[in-house]
BALOVEX-298847 format. One record per residue: x, y, z of N, C-alpha, C in turn; residue in one letter. Coordinates in steps of 0.1 Angstrom, whole numbers, padded with zeros to 4 digits, always signed. Example, Ala and Ser with C-alpha at 12.3 -4.5 7.8 and 13.67 -1.06 7.14 Angstrom:
2
+0132-0057+0078+0123-0045+0078+0132-0033+0078A;+0128-0022+0071+0137-0011+0071+0129+0000+0079S;
//
This chain:
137
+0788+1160+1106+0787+1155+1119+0779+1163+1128X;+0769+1157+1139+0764+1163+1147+0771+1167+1157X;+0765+1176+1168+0774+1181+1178+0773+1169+1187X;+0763+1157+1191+0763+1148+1201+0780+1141+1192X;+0783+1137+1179+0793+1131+1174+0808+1139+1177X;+0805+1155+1177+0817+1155+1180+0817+1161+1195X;+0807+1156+1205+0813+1157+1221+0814+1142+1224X;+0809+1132+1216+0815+1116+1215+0831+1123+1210X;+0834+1121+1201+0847+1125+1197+0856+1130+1208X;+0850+1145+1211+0861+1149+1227+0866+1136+1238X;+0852+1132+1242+0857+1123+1257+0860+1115+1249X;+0862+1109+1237+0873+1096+1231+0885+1103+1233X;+0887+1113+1227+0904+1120+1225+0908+1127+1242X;+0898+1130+1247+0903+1135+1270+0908+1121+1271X;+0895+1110+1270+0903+1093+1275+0912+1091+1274X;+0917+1095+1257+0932+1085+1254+0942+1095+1262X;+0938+1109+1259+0954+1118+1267+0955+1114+1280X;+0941+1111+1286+0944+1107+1300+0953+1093+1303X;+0947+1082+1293+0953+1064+1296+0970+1074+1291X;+0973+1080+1283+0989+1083+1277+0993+1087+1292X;+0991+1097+1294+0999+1106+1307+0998+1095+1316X;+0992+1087+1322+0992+1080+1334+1000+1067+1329X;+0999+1062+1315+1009+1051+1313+1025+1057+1314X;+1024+1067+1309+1040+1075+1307+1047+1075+1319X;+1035+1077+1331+1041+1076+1345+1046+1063+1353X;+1036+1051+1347+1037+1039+1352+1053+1030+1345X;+1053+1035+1335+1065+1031+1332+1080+1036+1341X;+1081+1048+1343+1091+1051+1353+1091+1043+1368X;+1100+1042+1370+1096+1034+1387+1109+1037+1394X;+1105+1043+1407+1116+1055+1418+1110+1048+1429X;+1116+1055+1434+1114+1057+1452+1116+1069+1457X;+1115+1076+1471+1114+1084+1477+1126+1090+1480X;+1132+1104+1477+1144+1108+1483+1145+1105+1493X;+1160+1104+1494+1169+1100+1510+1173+1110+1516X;+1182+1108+1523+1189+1118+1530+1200+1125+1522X;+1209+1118+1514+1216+1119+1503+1213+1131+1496X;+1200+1133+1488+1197+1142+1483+1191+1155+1488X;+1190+1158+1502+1182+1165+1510+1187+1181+1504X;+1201+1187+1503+1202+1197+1496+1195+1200+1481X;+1199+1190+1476+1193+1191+1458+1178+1191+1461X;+1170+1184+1467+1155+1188+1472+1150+1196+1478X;+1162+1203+1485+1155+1222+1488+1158+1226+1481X;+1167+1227+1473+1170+1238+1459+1161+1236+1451X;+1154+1226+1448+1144+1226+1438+1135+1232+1439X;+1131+1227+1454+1115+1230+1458+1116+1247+1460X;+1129+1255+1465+1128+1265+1462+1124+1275+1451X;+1125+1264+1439+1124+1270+1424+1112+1268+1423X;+1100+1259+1432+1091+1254+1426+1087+1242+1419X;+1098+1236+1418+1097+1219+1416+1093+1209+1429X;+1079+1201+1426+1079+1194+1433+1083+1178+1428X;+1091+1169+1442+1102+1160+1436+1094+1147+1437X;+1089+1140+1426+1081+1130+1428+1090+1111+1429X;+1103+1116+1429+1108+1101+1431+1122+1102+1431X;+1133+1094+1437+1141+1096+1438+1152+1078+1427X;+1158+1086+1419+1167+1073+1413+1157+1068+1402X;+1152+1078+1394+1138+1066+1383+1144+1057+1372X;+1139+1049+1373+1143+1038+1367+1135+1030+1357X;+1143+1028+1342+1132+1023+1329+1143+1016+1324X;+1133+1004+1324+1142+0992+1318+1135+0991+1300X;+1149+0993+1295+1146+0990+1282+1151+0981+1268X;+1147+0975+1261+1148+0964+1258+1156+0963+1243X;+1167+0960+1238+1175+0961+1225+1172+0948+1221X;+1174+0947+1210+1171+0937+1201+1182+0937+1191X;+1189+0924+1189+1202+0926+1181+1201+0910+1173X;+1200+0908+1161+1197+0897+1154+1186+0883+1159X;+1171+0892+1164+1165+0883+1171+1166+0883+1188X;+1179+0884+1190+1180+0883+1204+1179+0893+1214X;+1168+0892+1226+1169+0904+1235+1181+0908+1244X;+1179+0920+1246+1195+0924+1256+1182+0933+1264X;+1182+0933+1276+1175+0942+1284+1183+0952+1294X;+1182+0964+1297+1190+0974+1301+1182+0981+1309X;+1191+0987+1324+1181+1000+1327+1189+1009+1325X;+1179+1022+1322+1185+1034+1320+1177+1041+1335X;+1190+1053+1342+1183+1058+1355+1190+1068+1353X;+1185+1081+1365+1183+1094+1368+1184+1094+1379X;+1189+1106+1387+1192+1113+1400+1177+1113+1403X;+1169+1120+1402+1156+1124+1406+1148+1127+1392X;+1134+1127+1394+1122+1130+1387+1113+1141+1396X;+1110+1149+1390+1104+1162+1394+1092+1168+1385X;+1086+1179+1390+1074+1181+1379+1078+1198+1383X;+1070+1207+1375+1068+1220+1375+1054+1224+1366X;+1047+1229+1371+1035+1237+1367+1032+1227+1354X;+1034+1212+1362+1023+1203+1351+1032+1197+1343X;+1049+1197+1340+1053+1195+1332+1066+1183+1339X;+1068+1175+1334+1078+1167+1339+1093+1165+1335X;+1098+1166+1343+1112+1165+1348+1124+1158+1347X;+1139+1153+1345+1146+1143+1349+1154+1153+1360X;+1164+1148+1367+1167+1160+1378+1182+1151+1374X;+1196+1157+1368+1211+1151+1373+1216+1159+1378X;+1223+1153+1390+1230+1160+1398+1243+1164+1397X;+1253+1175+1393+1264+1176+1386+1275+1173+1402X;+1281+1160+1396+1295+1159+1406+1304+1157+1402X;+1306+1165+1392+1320+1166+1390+1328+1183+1388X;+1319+1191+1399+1327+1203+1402+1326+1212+1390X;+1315+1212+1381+1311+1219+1370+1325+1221+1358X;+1329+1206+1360+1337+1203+1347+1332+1206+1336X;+1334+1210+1324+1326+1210+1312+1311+1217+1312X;+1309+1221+1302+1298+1230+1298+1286+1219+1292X;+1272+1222+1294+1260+1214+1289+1257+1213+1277X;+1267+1227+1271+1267+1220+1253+1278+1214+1249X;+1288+1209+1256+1293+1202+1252+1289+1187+1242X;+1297+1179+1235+1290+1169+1231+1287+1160+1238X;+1294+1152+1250+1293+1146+1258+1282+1150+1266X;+1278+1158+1273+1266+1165+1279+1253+1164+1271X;+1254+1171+1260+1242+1168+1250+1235+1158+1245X;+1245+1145+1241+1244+1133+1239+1236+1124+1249X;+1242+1129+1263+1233+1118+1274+1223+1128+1279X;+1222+1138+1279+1212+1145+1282+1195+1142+1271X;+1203+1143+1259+1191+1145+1248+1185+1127+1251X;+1195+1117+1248+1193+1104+1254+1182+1103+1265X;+1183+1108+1276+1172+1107+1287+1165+1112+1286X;+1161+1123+1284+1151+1130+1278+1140+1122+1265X;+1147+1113+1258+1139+1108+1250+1135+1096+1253X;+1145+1089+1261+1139+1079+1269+1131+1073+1277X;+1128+1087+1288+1124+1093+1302+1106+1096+1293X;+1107+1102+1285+1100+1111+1277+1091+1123+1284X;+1104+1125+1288+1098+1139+1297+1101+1154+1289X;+1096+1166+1295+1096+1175+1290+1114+1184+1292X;+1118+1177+1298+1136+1185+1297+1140+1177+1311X;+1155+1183+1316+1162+1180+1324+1167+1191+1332X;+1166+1190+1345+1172+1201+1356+1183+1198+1360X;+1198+1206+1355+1209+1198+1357+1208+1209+1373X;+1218+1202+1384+1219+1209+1393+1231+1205+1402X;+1235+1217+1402+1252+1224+1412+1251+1218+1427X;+1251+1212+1430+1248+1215+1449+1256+1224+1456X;+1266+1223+1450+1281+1235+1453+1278+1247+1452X;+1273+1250+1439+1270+1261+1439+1257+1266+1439X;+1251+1262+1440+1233+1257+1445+1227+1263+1433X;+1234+1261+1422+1224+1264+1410+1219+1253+1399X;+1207+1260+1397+1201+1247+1385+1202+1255+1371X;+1203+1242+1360+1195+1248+1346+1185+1237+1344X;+1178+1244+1338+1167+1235+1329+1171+1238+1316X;+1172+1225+1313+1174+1220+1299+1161+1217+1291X;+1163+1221+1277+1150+1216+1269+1156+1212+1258X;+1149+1204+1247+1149+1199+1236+1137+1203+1226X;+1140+1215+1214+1130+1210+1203+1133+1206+1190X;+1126+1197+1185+1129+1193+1174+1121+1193+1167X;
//
């Protein structure tokens, strides 16, 4: 291959990462934090998360002998950090239970694969702490 073939090649493979990332985005659909969330949005922004939507929302679609069942799946907030994307839940239930629990891991790993984002920022308001969560597999 010549070099004009493989800088054809590059802007084919920049194009498609670009049409991916911007489809990935168009699929989620939020709105603006409220007033509701105004603590959990300075704690973030403190960390350096900036909060790009509040409640995101992906409807997704089961199929069970032919027939469709359509569902949404949603999140507290969506957030970004140094280019990477976010789900944000907000823990209210007084830091009952631990994040490795099964129950925690199950719906965490769930959104995350759903969302198809890069982890989850679980966050305290109580106690004004966050974790970020990741997944590798």
């Amino acid at each position: 291959m010549s070099v004009k073939d493989w800088i054809i090649l590059a802007l084919l493979c920049l194009a498609a990462l670009i049409w991916w990332v911007r489809s990935r985005r168009e699929r989620i659909v939020g709105r603006s934090p409220g007033r509701s969330h105004t603590k959990v949005v300075a704690l973030l922004e403190e960390e350096g998360y900036e909060v790009l939507g509040a409640r995101p929302r992906l409807t997704v679609q089961m199929e069970i002998d032919g027939t469709t069942y359509p569902f949404d799946l949603s999140c507290d907030l969506l957030a970004k950090k140094h280019g990477l994307l976010f789900l944000v839940k907000v823990r209210r239930d007084a830091g009952k239970g631990r994040l490795q629990s099964k129950q925690w891991r199950s719906s965490l790993l769930r959104d995350v694969l759903a969302f198809r984002t890069n982890g989850i920022v679980v966050v305290n308001p109580e106690k004004e702490k966050l974790q970020e969560v990741r997944f590798r597999m």
